[in-house]
N, C-alpha and C positions, 0 to 999 in steps of 0.2 A: 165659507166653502172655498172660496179662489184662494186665499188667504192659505190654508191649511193644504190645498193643491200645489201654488208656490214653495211653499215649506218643502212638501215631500218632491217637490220638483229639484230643488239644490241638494236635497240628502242625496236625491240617483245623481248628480252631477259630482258633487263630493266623491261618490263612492268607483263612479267611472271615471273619473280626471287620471287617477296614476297610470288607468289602463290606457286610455289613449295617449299619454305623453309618451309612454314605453315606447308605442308604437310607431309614432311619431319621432320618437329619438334615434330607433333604429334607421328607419326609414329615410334619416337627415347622415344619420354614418355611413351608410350604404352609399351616398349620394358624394360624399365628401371622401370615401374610400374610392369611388370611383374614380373621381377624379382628380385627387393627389397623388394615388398609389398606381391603380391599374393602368388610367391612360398613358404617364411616364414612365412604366415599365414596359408597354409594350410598344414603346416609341424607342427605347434604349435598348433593346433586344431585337437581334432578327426573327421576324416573326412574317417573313411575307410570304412562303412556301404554304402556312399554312392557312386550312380553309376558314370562313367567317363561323361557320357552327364551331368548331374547335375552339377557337379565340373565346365564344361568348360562351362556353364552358368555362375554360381557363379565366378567367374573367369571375363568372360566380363562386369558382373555388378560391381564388386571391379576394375577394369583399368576404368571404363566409371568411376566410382563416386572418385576414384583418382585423375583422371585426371582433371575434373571440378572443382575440391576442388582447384587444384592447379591452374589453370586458373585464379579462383575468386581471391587466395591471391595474384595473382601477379597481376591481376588489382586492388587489395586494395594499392598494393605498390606501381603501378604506378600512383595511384591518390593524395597517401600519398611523398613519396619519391622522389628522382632523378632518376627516370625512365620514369617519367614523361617529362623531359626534353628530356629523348631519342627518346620520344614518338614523341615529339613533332617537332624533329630532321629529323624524316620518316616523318613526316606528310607535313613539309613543302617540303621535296625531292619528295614526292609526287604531293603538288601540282605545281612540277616547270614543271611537265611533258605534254608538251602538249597534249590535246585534252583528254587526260586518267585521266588530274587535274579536268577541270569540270566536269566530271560524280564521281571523287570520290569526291567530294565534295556536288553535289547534295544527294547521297547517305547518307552521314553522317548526312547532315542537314534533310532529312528525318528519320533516325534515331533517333536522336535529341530529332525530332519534338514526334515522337513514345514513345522513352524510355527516352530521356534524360531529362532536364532542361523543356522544354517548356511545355512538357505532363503534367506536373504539377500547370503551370500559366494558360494553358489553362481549365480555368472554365465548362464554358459551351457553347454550338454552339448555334446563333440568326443570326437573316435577318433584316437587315435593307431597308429603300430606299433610294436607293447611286448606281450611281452618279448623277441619276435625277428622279423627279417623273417618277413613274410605272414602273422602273427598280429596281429589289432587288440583295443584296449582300450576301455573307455568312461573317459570322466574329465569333470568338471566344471572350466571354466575359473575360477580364483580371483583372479589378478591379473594384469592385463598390463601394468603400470608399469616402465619401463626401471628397468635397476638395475645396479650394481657389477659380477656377472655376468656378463650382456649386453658392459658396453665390456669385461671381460677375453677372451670367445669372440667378439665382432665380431658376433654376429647377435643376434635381435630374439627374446627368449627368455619365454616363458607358462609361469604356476605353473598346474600342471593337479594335480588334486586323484585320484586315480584310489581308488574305492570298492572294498572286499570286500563280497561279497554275502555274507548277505540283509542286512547294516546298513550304512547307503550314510552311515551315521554316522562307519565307522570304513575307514580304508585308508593310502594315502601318498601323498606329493605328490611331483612329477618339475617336472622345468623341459624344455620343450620347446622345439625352435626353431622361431618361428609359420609358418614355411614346410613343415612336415613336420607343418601339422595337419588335420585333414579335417572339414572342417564338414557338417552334415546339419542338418533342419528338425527335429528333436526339440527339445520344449521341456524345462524341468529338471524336471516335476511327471514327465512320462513317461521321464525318465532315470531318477528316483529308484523307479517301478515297477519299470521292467527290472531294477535292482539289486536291489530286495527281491526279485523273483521269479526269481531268477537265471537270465536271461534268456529266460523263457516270455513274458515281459505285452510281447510287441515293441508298438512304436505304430506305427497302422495306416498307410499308404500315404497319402502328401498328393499330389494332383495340382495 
């Protein structure tokens, strides 16, 4: 019993350790922002006119835009550099971990789908009818460039992207002919809700 209580005691430790270093890392730049940046600049600047609340504003807005400065370069360099490799080092330790790998991975890939790579391929949201008449689909259009395809079936064919919900990351792509597509005023931020919420977050009524 203590045995298999140990056990499950280091898996919550494993699985909280990144969140407290975060924490703990911010917490150590904040500290180190203070005092290599803000206190020599408001030592080098006239600043005696003004009151002590002001300063300890001025002060949190110099650590806050510090600190994100520093953030962004150092995901430039890990995009850029061998840090990347370390990155990718946690990422795979991450997903060795049971049960805590599929949700940060679901996670990511909704991110992804948000900020990353996809956000960008995904054009625009249409409805198809798929998988049978009077049944409609949602799908993100991805490319509408004539192709090899198109002159073999004679019509004018769209790579539509069609999502499984709740990861609008992950699904399959159909070719459709653009005459059999149904356009609607939904933009792709409130496609990608619908798909995460498996179709509860409808977007509201435009007149």
């Amino acid at each position: 019993m203590l045995k298999k209580f140990r056990g499950h005691f280091f898996s919550g430790l494993v699985i909280l350790a990144p969140f407290f270093l975060t924490i703990l890392f911010i917490g150590y730049l904040v500290k180190l922002t203070d005092a290599f940046v803000v206190n020599p600049v408001f030592r080098l600047l006239p600043m005696g006119s003004v009151d002590v609340q002001s300063k300890i504003i001025l002060a949190k807005i110099l650590i806050f835009v510090c600190a994100a400065v520093f953030v962004a370069c150092l995901g430039f360099a890990a995009e850029k550099f061998i840090l990347r490799k370390i990155l990718q080092s946690g990422e795979a330790f991450l997903k060795s971990i049971p049960i805590f790998s599929k949700v940060y991975i679901s996670f990511r890939d909704i991110a992804q789908a948000f900020f990353g790579d996809k956000a960008g391929v995904f054009k625009r949201v249409v409805f198809i009818e798929y998988p049978r008449k009077g049944l409609y689909a949602m799908g993100f259009v991805t490319q509408e460039r004539p192709w090899a395809l198109s002159d073999k079936t004679g019509k004018t064919l769209v790579s539509v992207f069609v999502p499984s919900p709740p990861n609008p990351a992950t699904g399959f792509f159909i070719f459709v002919p653009k005459e059999e597509i149904i356009e609607l005023d939904v933009t792709v931020e409130e496609g990608i809700k619908l798909v995460i919420s498996g179709g509860a977050a409808l977007p509201a009524l435009k007149k």
